[in-house]
C-alpha positions in Angstrom: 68.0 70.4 -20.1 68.0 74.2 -20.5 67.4 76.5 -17.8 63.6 77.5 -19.2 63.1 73.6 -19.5 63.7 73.0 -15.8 61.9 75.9 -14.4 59.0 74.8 -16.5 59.4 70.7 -15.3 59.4 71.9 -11.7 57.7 75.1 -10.8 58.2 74.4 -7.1 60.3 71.7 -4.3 57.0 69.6 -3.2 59.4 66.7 -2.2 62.8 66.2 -0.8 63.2 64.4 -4.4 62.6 67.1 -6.4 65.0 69.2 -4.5 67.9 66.8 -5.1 66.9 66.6 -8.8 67.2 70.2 -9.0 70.4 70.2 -8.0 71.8 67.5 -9.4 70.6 68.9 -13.2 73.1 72.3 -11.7 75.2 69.8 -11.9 75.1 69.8 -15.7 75.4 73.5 -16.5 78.7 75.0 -17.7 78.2 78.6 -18.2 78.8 81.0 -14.9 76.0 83.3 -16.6 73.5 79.8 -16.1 74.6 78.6 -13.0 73.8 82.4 -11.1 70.3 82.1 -12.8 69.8 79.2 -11.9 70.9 79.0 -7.9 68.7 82.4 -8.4 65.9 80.9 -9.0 66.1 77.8 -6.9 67.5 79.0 -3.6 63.9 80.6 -2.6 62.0 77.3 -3.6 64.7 75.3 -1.4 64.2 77.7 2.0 60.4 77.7 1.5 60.4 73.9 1.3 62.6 73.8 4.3 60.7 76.0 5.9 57.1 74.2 5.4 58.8 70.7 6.4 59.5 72.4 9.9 62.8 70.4 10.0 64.5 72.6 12.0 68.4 71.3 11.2 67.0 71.4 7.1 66.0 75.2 7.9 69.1 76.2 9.2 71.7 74.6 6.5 68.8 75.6 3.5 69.2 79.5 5.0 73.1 78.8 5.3 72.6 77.8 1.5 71.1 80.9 0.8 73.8 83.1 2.2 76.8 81.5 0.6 75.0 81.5 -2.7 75.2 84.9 -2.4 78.5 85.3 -1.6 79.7 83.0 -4.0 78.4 84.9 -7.1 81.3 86.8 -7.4 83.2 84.0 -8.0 80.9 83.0 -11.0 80.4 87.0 -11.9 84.5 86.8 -12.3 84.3 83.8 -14.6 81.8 85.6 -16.9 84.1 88.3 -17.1 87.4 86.3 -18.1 85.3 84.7 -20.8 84.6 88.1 -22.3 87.9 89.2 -22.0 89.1 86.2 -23.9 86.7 87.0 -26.1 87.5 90.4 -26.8 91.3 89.2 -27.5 90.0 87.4 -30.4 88.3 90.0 -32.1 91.2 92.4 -31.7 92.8 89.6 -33.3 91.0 89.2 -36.4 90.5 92.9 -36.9 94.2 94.0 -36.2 94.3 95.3 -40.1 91.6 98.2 -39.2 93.8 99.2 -35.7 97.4 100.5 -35.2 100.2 98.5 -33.9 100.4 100.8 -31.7 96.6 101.3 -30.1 96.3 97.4 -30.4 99.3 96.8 -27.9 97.9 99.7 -25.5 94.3 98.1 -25.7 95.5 94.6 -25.3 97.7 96.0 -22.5 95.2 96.9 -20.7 93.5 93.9 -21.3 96.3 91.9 -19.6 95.9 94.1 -16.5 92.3 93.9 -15.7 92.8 89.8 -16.1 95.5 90.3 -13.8 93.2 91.8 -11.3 90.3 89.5 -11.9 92.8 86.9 -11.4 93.7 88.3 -7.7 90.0 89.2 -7.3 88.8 85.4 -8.4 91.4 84.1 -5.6 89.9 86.1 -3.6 86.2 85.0 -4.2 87.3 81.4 -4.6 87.0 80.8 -0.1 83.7 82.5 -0.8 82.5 79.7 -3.5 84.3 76.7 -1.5 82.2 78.0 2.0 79.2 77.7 -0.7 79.8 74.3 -1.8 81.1 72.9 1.4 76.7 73.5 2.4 75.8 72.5 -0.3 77.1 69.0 0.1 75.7 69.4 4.2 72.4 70.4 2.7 72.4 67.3 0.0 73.6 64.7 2.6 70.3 66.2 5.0 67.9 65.7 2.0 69.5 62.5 0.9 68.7 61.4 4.8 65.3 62.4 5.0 64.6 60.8 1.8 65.5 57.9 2.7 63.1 58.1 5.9 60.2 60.2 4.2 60.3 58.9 0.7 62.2 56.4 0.0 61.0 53.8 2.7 57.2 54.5 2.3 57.4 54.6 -1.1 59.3 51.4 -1.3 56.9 49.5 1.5 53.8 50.7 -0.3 55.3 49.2 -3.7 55.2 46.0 -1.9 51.9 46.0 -0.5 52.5 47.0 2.9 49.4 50.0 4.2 51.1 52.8 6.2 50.2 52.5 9.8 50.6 54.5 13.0 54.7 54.8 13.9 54.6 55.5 17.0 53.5 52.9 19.4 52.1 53.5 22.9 54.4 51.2 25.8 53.3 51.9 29.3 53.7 55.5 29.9 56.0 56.1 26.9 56.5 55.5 23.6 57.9 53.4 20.6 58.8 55.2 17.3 60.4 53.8 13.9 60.6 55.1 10.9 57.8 53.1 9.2 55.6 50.4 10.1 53.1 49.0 7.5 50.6 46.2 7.6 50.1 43.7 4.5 46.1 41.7 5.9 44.9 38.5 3.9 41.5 37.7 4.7 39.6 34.4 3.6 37.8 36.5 0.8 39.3 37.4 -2.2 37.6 40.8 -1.9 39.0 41.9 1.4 36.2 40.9 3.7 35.4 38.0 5.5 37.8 36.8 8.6 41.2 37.6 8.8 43.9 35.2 8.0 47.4 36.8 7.7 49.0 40.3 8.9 52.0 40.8 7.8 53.8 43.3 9.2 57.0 45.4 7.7 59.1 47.5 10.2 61.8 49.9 8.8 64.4 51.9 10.2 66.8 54.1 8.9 69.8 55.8 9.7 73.1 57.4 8.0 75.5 55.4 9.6 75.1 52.4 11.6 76.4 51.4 14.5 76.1 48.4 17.7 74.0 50.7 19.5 71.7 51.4 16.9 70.9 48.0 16.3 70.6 47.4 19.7 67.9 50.4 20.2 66.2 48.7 17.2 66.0 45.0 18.7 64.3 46.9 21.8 61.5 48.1 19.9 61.4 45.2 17.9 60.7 43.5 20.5 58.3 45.6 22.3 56.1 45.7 18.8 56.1 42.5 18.1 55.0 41.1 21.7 51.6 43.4 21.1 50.9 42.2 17.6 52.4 38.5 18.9 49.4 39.3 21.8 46.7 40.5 18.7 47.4 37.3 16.8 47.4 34.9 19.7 43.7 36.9 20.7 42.4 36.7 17.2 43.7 33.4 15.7 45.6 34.6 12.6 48.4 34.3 11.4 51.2 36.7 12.0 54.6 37.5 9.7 56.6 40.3 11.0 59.6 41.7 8.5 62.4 44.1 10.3 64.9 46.5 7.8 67.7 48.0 8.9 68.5 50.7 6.2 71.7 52.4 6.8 74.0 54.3 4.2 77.6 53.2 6.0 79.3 51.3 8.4 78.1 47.7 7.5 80.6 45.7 9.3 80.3 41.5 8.8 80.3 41.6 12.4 77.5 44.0 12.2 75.2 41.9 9.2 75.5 39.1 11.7 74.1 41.1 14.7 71.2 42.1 12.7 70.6 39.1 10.7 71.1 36.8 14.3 68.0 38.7 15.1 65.8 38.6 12.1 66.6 41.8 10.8 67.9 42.4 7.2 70.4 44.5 7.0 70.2 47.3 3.9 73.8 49.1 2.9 74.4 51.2 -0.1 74.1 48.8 -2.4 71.1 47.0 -1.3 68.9 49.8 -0.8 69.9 50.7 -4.8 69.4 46.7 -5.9 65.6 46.7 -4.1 64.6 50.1 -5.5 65.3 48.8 -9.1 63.9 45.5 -8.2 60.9 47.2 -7.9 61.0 50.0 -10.2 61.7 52.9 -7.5 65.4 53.7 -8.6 66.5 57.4 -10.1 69.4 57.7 -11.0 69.1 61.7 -10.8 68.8 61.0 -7.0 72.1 60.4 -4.8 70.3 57.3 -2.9 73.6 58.0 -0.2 75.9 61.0 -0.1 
């Protein structure tokens, strides 16, 4: 896809998914004289989407993002130049007939010194381009996170019938938050109405790595939201399902699956967050689903 193409197909970053996809299709350019357009034009979309999210971690690294692209356009600059150099070689080359021996070796030496000093200058810029890339991955493996938590687990939830509710659940004088809780209702009309028969409820959390404690947090407010919609049903006479995900990128351990699955929650690595998005039509392949 061509540089006019993209900018068309994505005018502005309304999601985290749309940033990724913009820089994964950087991904796929080869010329230095592309790639500086392109971070050009992107980098301002990327800080004013960080910005309006109010994520204040995703503001830092997208302004860090900024900065290095900046820096690291020398490097690219320096690549454009060796092309044309090479470049020049070859026409000297095919007209050496038209030129004296001797003006072709004083031109070409002077050739061979200024890509002697773009070389030293391109070592130079190279720290600047690694600093670059080295935030770049930092700022793909924050919007890969939040996607998971903003996009993908909504998205994925709502594909399955569940209706976004409230997260964050009043407990005494504090409060309960996951990542997304959704409600499914079956009622004993076809239409919606009538008495309710079945809530089922869908509770999803998601982190990057996982760990003993983090299922053990999760358990906690597990249990504290299902003992008030356990209370609901009891008052109200329906029937009550309550599903629990535990999304988490790395650090699956067997010892770990059993933990969570010991206490009715279904544990989600890598590879089954990718198998239920394509189950239900919600995979891109343009999207890093974990870093």
């Amino acid at each position: 896809m061509g540089l006019s193409d993209r900018t068309h197909r994505a005018s502005q970053v309304a999601k985290i998914s749309d940033a990724l996809r913009e820089l994964h299709y950087l991904t796929e350019l080869e010329r230095p004289e592309e790639i500086v357009s392109a971070y050009r034009e992107l980098v301002p979309r990327i800080l004013s989407f960080a910005e309006q999210s109010e994520d204040k971690e995703l503001i830092k690294i997208a302004t860090q993002f900024a900065t290095t692209q900046k820096e690291a356009e020398s490097f690219y600059n320096v690549g454009i130049l060796q092309r044309e150099l090479v470049r020049l070689r070859n026409t000297l080359g095919q007209l050496s007939q038209l030129i004296s021996s001797e003006t072709m070796e004083i031109f070409l030496a002077c050739i061979s010194k200024f890509q002697g000093t773009l070389a030293d200058t391109q070592r130079l810029a190279l720290s600047s381009f690694q600093r670059f890339e080295d935030v770049k991955e930092q700022l793909i493996h924050r919007l890969v996170g939040s996607r998971l938590e903003k996009e993908v687990a909504p998205d994925l939830a709502k594909k399955l019938g569940y209706i976004p509710c409230p997260n964050i659940i009043p407990d005494d004088d504090s409060e309960v938050e996951v990542d997304f809780l959704g409600e499914k209702n079956s009622t004993t009309s076809a239409f919606g109405t009538g008495r309710l028969k079945k809530k089922a409820i869908l509770i999803i959390e998601v982190t990057a790595t996982i760990s003993k404690n983090d299922i053990a947090r999760f358990l906690k407010k597990l249990t504290i939201i299902r003992s008030k919609y356990e209370k609901s049903a009891h008052n109200f006479r329906y029937e009550l399902e309550i599903k629990a995900w535990l999304l988490a990128c790395y650090g699956w351990t067997e010892e770990l699956r059993k933990l969570a699955e010991e206490n009715d929650v279904k544990p989600f690595g890598k590879e089954e967050i990718i198998e239920v998005l394509r189950e239900n039509n919600l995979l891109d392949r343009r999207i890093p689903i974990c870093p």
